[in-house]
py3Dmol code that shows the C-alpha trace and the ligand (Angstrom):
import py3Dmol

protein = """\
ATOM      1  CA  UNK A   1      56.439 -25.723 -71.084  1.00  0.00           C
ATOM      2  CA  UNK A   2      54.570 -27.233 -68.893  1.00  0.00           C
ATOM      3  CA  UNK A   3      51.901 -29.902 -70.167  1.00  0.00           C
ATOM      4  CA  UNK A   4      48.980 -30.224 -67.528  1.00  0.00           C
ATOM      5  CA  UNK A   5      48.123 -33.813 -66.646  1.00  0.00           C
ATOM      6  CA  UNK A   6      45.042 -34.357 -68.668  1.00  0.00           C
ATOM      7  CA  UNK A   7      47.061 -33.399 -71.556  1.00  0.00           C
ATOM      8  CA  UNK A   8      49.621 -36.013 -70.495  1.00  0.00           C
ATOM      9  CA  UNK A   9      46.541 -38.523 -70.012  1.00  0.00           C
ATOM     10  CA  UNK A  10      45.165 -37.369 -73.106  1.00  0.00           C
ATOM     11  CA  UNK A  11      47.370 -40.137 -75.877  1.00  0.00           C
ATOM     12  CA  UNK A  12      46.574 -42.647 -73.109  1.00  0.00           C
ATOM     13  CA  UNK A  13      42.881 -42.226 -72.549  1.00  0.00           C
ATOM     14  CA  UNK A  14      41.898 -41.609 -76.386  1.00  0.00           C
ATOM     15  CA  UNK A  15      42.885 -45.468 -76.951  1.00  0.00           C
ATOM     16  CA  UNK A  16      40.589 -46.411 -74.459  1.00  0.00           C
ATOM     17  CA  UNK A  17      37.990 -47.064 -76.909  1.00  0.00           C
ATOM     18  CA  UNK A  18      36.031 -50.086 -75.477  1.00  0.00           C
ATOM     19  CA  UNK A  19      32.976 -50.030 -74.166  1.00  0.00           C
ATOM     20  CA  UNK A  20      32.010 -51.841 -71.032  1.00  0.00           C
ATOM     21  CA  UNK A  21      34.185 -51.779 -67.672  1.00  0.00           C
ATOM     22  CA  UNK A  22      37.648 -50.472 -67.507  1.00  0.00           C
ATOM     23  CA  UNK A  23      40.260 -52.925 -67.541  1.00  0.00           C
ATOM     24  CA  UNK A  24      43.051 -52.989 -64.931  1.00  0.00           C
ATOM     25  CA  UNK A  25      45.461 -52.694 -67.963  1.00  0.00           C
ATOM     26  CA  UNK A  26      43.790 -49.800 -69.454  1.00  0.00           C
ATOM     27  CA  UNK A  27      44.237 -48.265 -65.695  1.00  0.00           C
ATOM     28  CA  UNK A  28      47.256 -49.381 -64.829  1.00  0.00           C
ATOM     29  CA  UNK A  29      48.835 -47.922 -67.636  1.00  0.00           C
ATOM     30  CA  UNK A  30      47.198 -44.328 -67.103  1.00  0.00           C
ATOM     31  CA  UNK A  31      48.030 -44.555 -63.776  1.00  0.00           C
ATOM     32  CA  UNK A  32      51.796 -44.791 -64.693  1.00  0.00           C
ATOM     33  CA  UNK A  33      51.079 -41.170 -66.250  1.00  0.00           C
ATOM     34  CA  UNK A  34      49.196 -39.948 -63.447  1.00  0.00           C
ATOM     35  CA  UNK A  35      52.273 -41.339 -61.080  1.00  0.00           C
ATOM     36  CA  UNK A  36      55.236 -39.806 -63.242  1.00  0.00           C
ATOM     37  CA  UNK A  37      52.548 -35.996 -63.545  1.00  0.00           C
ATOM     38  CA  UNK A  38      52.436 -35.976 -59.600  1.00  0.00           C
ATOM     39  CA  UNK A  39      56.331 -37.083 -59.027  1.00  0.00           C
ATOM     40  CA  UNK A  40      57.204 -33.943 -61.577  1.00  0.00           C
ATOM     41  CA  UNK A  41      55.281 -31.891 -59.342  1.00  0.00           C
ATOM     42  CA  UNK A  42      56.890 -32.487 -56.301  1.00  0.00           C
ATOM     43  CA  UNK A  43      53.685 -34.918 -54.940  1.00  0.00           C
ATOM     44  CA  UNK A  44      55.512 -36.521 -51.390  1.00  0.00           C
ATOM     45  CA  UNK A  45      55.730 -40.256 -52.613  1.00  0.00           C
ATOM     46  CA  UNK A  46      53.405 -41.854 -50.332  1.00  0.00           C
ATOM     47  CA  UNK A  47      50.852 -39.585 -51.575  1.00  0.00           C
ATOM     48  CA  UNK A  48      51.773 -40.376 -54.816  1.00  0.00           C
ATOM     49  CA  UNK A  49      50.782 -44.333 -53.903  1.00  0.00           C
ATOM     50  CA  UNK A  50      47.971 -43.595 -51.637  1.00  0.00           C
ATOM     51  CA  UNK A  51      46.167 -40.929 -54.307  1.00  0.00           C
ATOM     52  CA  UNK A  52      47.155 -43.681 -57.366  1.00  0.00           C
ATOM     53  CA  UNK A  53      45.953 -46.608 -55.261  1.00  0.00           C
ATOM     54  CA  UNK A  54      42.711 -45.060 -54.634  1.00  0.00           C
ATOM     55  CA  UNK A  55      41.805 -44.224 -58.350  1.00  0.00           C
ATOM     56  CA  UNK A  56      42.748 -47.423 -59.272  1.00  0.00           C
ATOM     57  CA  UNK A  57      40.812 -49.534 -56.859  1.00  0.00           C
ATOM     58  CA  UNK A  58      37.685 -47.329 -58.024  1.00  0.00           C
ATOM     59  CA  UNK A  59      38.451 -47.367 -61.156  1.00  0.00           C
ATOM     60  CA  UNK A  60      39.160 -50.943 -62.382  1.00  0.00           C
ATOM     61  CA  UNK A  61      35.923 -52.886 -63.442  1.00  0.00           C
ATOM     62  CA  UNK A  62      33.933 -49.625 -63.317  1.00  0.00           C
ATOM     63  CA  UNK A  63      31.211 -50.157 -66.181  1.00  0.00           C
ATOM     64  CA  UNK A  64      31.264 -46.954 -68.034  1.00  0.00           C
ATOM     65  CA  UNK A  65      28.430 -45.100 -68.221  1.00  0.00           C
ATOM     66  CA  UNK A  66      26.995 -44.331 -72.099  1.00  0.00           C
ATOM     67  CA  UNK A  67      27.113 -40.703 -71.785  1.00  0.00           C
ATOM     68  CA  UNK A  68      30.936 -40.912 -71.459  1.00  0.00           C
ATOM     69  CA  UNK A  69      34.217 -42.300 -73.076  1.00  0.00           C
ATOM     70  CA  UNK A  70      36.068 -44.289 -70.930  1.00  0.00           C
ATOM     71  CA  UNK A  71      38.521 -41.650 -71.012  1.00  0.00           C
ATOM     72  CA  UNK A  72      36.191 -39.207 -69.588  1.00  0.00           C
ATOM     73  CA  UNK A  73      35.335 -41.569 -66.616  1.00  0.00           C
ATOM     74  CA  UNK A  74      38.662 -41.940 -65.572  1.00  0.00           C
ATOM     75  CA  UNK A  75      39.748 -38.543 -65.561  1.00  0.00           C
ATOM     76  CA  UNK A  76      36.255 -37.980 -63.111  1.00  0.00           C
ATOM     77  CA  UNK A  77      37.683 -40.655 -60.975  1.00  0.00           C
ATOM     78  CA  UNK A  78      40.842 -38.907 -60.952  1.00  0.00           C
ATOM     79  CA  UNK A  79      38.934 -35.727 -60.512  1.00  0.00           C
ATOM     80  CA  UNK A  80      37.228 -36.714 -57.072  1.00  0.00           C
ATOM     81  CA  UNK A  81      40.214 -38.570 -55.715  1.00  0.00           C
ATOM     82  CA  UNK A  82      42.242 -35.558 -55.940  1.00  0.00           C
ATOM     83  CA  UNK A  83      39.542 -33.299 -53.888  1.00  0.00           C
ATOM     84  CA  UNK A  84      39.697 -35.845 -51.471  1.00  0.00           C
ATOM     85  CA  UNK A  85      43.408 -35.613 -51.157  1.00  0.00           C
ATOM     86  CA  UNK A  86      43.271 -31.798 -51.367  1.00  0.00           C
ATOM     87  CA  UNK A  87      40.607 -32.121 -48.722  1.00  0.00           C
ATOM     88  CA  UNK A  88      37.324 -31.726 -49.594  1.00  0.00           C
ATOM     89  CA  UNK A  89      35.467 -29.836 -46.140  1.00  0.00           C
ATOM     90  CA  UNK A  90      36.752 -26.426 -47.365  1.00  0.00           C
ATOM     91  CA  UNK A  91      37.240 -24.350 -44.038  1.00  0.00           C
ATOM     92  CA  UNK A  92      37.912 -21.162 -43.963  1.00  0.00           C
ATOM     93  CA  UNK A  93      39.293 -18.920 -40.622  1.00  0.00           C
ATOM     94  CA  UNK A  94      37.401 -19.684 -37.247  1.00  0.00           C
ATOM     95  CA  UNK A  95      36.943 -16.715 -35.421  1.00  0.00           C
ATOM     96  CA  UNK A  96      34.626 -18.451 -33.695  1.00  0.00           C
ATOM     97  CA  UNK A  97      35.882 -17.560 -29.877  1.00  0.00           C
ATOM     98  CA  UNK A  98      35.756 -14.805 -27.683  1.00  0.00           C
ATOM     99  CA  UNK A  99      36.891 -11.735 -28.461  1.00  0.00           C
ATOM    100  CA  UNK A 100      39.812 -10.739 -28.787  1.00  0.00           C
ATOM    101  CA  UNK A 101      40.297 -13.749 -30.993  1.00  0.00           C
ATOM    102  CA  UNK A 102      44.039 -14.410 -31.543  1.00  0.00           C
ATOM    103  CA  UNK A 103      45.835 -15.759 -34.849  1.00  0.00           C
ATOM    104  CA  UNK A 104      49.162 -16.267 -34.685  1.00  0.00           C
ATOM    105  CA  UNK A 105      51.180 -16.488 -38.043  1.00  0.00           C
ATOM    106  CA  UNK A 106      53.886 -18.846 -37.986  1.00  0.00           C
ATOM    107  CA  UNK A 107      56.259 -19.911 -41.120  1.00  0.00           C
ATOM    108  CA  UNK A 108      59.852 -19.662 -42.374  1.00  0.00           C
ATOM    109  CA  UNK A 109      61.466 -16.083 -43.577  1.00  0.00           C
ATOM    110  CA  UNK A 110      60.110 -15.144 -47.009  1.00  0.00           C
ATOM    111  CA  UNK A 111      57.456 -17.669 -47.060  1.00  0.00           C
ATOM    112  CA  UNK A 112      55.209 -14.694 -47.481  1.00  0.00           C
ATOM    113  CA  UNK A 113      54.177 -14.213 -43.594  1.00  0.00           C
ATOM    114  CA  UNK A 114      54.083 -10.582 -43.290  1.00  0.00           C
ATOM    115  CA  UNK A 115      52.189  -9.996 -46.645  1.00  0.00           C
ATOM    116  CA  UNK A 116      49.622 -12.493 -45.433  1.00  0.00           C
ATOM    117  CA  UNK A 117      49.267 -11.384 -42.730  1.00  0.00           C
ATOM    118  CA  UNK A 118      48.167  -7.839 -44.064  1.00  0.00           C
ATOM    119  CA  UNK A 119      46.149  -9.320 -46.737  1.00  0.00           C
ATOM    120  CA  UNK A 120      43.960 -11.682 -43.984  1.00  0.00           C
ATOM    121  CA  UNK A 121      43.697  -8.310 -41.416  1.00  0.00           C
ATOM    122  CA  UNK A 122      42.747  -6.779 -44.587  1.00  0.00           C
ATOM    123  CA  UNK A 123      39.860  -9.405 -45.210  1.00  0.00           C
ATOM    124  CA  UNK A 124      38.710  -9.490 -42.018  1.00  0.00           C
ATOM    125  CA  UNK A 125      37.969  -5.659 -41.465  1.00  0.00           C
ATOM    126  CA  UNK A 126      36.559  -5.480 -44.790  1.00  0.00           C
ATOM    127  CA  UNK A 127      34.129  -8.786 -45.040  1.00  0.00           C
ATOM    128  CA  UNK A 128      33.671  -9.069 -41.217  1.00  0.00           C
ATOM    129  CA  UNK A 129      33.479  -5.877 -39.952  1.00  0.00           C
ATOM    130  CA  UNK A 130      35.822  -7.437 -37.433  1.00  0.00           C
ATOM    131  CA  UNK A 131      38.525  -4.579 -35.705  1.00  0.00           C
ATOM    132  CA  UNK A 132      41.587  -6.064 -36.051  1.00  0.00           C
ATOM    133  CA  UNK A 133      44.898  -5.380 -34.700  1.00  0.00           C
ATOM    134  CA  UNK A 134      48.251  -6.407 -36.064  1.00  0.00           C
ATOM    135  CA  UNK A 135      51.630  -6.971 -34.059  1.00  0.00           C
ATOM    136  CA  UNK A 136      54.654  -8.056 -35.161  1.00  0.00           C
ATOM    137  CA  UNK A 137      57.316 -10.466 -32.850  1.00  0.00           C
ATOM    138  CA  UNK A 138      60.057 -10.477 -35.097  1.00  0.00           C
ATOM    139  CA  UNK A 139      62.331  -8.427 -32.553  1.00  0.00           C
ATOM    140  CA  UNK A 140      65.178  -9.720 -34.572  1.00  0.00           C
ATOM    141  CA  UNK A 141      64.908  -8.225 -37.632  1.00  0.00           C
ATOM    142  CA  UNK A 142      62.926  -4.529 -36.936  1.00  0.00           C
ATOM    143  CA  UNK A 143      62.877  -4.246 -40.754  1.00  0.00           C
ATOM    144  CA  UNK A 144      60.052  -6.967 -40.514  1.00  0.00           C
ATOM    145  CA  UNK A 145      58.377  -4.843 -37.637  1.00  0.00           C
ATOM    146  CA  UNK A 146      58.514  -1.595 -39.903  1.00  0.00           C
ATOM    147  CA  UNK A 147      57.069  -3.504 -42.808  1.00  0.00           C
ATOM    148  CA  UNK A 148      54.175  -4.573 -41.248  1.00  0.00           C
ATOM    149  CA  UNK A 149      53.353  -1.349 -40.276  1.00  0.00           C
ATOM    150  CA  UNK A 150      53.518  -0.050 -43.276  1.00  0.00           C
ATOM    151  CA  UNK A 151      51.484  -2.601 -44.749  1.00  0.00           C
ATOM    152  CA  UNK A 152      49.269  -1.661 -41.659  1.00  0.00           C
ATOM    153  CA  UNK A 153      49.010   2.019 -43.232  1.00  0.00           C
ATOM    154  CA  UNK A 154      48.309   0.485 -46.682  1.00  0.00           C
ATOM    155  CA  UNK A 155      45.753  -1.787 -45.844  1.00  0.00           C
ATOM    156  CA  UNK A 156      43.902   0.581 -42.887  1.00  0.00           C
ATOM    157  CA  UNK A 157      44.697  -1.800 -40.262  1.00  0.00           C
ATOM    158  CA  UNK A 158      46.133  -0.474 -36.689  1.00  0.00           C
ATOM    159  CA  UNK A 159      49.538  -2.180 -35.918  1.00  0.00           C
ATOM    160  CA  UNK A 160      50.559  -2.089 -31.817  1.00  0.00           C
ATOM    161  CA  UNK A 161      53.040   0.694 -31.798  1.00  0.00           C
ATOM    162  CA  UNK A 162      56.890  -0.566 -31.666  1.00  0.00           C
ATOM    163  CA  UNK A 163      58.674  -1.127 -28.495  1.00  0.00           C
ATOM    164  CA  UNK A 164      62.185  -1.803 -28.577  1.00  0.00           C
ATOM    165  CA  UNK A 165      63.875  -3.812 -25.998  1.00  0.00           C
ATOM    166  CA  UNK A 166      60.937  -6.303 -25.772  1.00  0.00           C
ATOM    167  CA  UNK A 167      61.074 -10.089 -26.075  1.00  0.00           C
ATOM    168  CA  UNK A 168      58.036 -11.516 -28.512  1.00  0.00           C
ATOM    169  CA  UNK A 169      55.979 -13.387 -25.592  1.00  0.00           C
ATOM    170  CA  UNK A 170      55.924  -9.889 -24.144  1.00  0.00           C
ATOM    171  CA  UNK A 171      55.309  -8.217 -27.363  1.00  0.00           C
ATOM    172  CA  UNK A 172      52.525 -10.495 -27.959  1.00  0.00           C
ATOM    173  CA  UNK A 173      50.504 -10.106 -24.452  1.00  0.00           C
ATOM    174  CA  UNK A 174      51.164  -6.410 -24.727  1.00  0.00           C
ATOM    175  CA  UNK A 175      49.188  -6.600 -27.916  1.00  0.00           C
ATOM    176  CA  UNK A 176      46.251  -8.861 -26.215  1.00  0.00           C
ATOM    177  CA  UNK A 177      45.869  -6.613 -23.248  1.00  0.00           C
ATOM    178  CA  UNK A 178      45.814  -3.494 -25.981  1.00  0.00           C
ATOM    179  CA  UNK A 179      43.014  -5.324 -28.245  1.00  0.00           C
ATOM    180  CA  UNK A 180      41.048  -5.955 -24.446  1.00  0.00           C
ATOM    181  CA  UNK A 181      41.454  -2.376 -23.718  1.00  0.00           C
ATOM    182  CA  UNK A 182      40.813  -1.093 -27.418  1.00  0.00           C
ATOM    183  CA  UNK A 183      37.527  -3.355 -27.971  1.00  0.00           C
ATOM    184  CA  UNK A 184      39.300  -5.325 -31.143  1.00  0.00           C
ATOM    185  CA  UNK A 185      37.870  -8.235 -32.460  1.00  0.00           C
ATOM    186  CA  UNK A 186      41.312  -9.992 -33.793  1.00  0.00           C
ATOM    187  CA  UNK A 187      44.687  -9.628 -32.928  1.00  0.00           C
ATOM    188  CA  UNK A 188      46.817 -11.179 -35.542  1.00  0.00           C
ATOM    189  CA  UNK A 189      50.888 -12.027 -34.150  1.00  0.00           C
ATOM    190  CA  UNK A 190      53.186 -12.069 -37.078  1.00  0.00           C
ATOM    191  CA  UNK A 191      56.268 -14.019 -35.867  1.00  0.00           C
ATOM    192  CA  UNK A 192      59.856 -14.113 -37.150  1.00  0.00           C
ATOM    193  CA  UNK A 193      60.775 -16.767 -39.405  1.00  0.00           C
ATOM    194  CA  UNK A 194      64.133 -18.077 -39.973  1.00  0.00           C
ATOM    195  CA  UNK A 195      65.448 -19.560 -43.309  1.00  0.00           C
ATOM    196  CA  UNK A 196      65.682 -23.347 -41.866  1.00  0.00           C
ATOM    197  CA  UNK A 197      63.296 -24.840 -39.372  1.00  0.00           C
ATOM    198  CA  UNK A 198      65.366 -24.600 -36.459  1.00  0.00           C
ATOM    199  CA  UNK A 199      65.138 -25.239 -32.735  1.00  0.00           C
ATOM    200  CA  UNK A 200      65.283 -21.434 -31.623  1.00  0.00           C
ATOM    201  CA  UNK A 201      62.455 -20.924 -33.877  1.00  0.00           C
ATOM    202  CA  UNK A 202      60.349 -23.668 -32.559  1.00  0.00           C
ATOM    203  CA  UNK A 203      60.742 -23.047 -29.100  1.00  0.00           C
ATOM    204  CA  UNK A 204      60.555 -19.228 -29.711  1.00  0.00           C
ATOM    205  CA  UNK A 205      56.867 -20.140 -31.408  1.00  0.00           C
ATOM    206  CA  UNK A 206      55.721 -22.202 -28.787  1.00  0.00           C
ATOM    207  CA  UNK A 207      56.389 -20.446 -25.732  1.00  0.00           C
ATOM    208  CA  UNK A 208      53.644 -17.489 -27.989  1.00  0.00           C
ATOM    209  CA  UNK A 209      51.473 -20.025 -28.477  1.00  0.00           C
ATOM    210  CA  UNK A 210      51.464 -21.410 -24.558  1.00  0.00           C
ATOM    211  CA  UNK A 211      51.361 -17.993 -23.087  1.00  0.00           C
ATOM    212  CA  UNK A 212      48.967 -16.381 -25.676  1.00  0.00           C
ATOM    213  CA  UNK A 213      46.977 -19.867 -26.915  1.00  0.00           C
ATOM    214  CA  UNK A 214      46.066 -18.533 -29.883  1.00  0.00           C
ATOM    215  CA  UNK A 215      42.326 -19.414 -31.584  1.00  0.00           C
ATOM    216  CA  UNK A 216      44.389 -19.995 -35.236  1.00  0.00           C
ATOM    217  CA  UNK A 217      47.647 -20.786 -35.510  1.00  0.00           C
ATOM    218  CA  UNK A 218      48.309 -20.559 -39.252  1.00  0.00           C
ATOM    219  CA  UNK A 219      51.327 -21.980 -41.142  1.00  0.00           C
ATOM    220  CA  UNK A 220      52.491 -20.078 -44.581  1.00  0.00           C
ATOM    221  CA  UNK A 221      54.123 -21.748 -46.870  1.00  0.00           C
ATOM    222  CA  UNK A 222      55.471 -20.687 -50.247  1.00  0.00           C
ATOM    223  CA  UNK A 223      54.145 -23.160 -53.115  1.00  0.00           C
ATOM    224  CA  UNK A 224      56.644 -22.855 -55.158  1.00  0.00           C
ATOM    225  CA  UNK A 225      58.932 -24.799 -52.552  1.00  0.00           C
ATOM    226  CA  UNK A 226      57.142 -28.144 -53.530  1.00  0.00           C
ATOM    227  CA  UNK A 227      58.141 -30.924 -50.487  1.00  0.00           C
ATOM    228  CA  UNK A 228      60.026 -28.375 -48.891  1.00  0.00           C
ATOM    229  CA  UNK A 229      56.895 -26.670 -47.899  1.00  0.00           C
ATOM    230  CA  UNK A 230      55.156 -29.899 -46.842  1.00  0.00           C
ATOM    231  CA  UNK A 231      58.104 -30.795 -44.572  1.00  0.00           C
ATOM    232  CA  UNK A 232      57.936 -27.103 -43.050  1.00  0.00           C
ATOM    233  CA  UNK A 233      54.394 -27.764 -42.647  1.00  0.00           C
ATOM    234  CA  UNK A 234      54.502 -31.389 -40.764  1.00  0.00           C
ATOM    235  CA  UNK A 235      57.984 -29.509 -38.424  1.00  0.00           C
ATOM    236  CA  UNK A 236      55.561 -26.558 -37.305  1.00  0.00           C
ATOM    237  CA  UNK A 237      52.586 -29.226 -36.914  1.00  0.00           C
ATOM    238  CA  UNK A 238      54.795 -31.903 -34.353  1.00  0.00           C
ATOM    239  CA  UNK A 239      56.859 -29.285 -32.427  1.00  0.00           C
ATOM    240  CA  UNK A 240      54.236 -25.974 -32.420  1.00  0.00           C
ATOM    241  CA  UNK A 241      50.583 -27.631 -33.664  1.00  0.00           C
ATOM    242  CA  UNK A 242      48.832 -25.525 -36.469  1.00  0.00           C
ATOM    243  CA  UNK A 243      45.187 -25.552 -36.877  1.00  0.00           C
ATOM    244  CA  UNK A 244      45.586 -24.687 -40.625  1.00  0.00           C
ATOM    245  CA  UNK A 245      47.825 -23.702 -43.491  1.00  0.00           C
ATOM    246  CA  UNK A 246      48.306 -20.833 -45.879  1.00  0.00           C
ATOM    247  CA  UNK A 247      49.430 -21.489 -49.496  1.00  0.00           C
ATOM    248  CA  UNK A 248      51.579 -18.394 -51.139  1.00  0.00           C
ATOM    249  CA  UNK A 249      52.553 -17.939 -54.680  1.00  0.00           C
ATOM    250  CA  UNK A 250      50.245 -20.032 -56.048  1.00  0.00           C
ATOM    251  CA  UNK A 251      50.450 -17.674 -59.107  1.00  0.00           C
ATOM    252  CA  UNK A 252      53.274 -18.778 -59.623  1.00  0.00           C
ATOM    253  CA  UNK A 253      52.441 -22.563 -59.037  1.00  0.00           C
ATOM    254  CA  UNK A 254      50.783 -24.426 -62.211  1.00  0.00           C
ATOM    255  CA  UNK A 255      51.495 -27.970 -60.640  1.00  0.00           C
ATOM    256  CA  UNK A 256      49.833 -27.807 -57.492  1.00  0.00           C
ATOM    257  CA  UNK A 257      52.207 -30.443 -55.561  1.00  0.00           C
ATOM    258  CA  UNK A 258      52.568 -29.083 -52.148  1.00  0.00           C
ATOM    259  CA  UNK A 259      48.845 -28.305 -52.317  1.00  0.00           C
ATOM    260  CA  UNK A 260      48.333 -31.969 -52.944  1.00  0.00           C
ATOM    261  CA  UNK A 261      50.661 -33.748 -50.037  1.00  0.00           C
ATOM    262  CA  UNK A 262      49.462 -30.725 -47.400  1.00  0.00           C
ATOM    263  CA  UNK A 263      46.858 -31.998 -46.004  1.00  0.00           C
ATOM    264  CA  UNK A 264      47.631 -35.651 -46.723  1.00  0.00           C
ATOM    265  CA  UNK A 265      51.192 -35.279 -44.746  1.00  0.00           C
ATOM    266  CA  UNK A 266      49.839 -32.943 -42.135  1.00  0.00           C
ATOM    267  CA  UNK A 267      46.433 -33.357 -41.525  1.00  0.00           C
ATOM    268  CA  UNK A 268      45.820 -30.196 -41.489  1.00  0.00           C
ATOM    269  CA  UNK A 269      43.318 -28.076 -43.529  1.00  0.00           C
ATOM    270  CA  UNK A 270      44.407 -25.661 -46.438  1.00  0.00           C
ATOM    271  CA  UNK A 271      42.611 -22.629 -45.526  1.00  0.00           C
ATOM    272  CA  UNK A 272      43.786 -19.776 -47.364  1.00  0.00           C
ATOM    273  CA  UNK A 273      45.707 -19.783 -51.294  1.00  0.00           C
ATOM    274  CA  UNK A 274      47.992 -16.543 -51.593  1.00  0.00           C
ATOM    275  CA  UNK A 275      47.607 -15.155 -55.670  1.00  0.00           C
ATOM    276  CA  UNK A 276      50.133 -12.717 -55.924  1.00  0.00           C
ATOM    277  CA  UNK A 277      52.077  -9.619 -54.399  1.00  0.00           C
ATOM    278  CA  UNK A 278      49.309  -6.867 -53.597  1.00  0.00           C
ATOM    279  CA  UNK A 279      46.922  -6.983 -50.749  1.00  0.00           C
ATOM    280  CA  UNK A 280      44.027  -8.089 -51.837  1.00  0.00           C
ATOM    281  CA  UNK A 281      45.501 -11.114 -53.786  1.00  0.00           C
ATOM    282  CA  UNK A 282      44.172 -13.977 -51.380  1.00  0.00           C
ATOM    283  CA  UNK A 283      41.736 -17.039 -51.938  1.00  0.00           C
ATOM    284  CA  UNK A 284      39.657 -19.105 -49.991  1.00  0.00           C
ATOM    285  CA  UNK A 285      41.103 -22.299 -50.702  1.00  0.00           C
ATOM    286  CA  UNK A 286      38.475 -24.368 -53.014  1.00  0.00           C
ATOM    287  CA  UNK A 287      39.500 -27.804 -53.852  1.00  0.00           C
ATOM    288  CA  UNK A 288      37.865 -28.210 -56.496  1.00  0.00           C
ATOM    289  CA  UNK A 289      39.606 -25.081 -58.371  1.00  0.00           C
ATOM    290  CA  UNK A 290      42.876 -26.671 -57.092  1.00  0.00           C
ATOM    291  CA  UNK A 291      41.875 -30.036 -58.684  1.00  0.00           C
ATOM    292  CA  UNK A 292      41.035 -28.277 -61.978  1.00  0.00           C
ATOM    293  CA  UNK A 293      44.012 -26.455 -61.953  1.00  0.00           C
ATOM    294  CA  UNK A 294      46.030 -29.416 -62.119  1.00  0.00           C
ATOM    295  CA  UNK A 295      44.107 -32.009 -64.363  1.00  0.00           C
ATOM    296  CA  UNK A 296      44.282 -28.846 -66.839  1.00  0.00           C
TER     297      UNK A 296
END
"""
ligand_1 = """\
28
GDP
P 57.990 -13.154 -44.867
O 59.474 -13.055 -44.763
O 57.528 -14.575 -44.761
O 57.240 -12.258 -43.959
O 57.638 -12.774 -46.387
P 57.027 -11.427 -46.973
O 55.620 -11.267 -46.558
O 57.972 -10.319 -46.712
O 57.002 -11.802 -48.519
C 58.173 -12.018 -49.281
C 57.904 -11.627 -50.720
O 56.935 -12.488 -51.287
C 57.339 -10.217 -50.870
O 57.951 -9.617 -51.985
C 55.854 -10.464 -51.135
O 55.283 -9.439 -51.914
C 55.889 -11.757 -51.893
N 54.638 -12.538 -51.778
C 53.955 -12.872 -50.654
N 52.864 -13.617 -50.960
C 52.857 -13.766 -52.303
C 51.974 -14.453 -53.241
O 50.975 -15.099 -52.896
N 52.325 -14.366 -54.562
C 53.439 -13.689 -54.990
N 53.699 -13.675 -56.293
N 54.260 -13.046 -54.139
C 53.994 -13.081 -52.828
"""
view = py3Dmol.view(width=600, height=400)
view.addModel(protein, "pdb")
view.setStyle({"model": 0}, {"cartoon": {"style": "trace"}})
view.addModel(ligand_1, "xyz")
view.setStyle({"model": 1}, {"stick": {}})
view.zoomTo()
view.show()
């Protein structure tokens, strides 16, 4: 089962009886807690330090307020400090360029690309009122290519019709001239992944972004994958550059680690959370849900 980490603090904290300021052995001791919560969740380890370092350099020789236990207190410290880590300027998509603005949708193979890529198209013809046209450059697999239309259909969204023969920097530019032509607002390039970052990939995904230079570049990245995400994340950040990340399966994540090293390891704003399978099953990304979520 899994125990959240304010129950985990709870023994700790409880004992913390004493009024006045906390002691660095009442923190140090949580702390060790907090430490072993965030390793167990896949935390990156210099995160781990960083995020512990921080709560303990506010927290020791705090004087605790009377409307709280000292218990209380620290979990707010711990509270903050992990919005800051999670990032606490909450951005959402920039569209803000001209039209037609161009995301490009980078990540590895069954990270949940495709899907979010619907779902976000979705989004933005519904709450924008923005036209948006979808094209996939995954001329390796064309069950990828046939998927996102079909997700296209589901979702009302036009896809650029299938060309066979083409190579994806083609594939993409024939989509921008279509959206100039057509009067669409977005153009959103689904590429292919691969299961492993590899060098094909990379340079595949940044010859698109130098001949299209994309507005968004968005990284997806499955949750549930823990460091492996945030190592997929800081690869597609040094070899391609990403101007923010999309978090999938969080449904199925209760301990938030890759949330917490993502923008810590990459510098690189969470934008987006994925909640499940169907199309309408995305979240702006709040930190301060996130936090909540994994304090318990
Ligand atoms: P791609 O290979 O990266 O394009 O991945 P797909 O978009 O094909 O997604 C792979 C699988 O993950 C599909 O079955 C999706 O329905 C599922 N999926 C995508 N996003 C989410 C999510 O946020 N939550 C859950 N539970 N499933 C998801």
């Amino acid at each position: 089962m899994f125990e959240t980490l304010t129950d985990r603090l709870g023994g700790i904290l409880e004992k913390l009886t004493r009024r006045g300021a906390l002691t660095e052995g009442d923190v140090n001791e949580a702390m060790r807690e907090v430490r072993r919560a965030l390793l167990e969740a896949d935390v990156a380890l210099d995160v781990v330090r960083s995020f512990t370092d921080r709560v303990k350099s506010r927290a020791v020789g705090a004087e605790v307020l009377r409307s709280v236990t000292p218990g209380q207190m620290l979990i707010k410290i711990v509270h903050d400090e992990l919005i800051k880590t999670l990032g606490s300027d909450a951005q959402s998509i920039d569209l803000d360029a001209p039209a037609p603005v161009a995301i490009l949708m980078v990540g590895l193979q069954g990270s949940g690309k495709t899907t979010t890529t619907a779902k976000i198209a979705r989004r933005l013809t519904e709450r924008n009122k923005s036209k948006v046209l979808m094209a996939s450059l995954d001329t390796r697999r064309p069950a990828a290519m046939e998927q996102l239309a079909v997700l296209g259909e589901q979702v009302g969204v036009t896809t650029l019709p299938i060309v066979t023969g083409q190579q994806p920097v083609q594939i993409a530019k024939r989509a921008m001239e279509a959206a100039r032509l057509g009067g669409y607002d977005v153009v959103m390039l689904d590429t292919a992944g691969r299961t492993t970052v590899d060098e094909a990939l990379m340079a595949e995904v940044a010859e698109v972004k130098k001949q299209v230079k994309p507005h968004e570049v968005l990284l997806v990245a499955d949750s549930l994958t823990g460091q492996d995400a945030v190592n997929t994340a800081r690869a597609f950040e040094e070899r391609v550059g990403i101007t923010g990340i999309v978090l999938t399966r969080i449904d199925g994540d209760g301990r938030g680690g890759a949330a917490l090293s993502m923008r810590h390891v990459t510098g690189k704003p969470i934008k987006l959370l994925g909640t499940g399978e169907k199309v309408d099953a995305l979240e702006d990304f709040d930190p301060g849900r996130v936090a909540g979520r994994i304090l318990g």
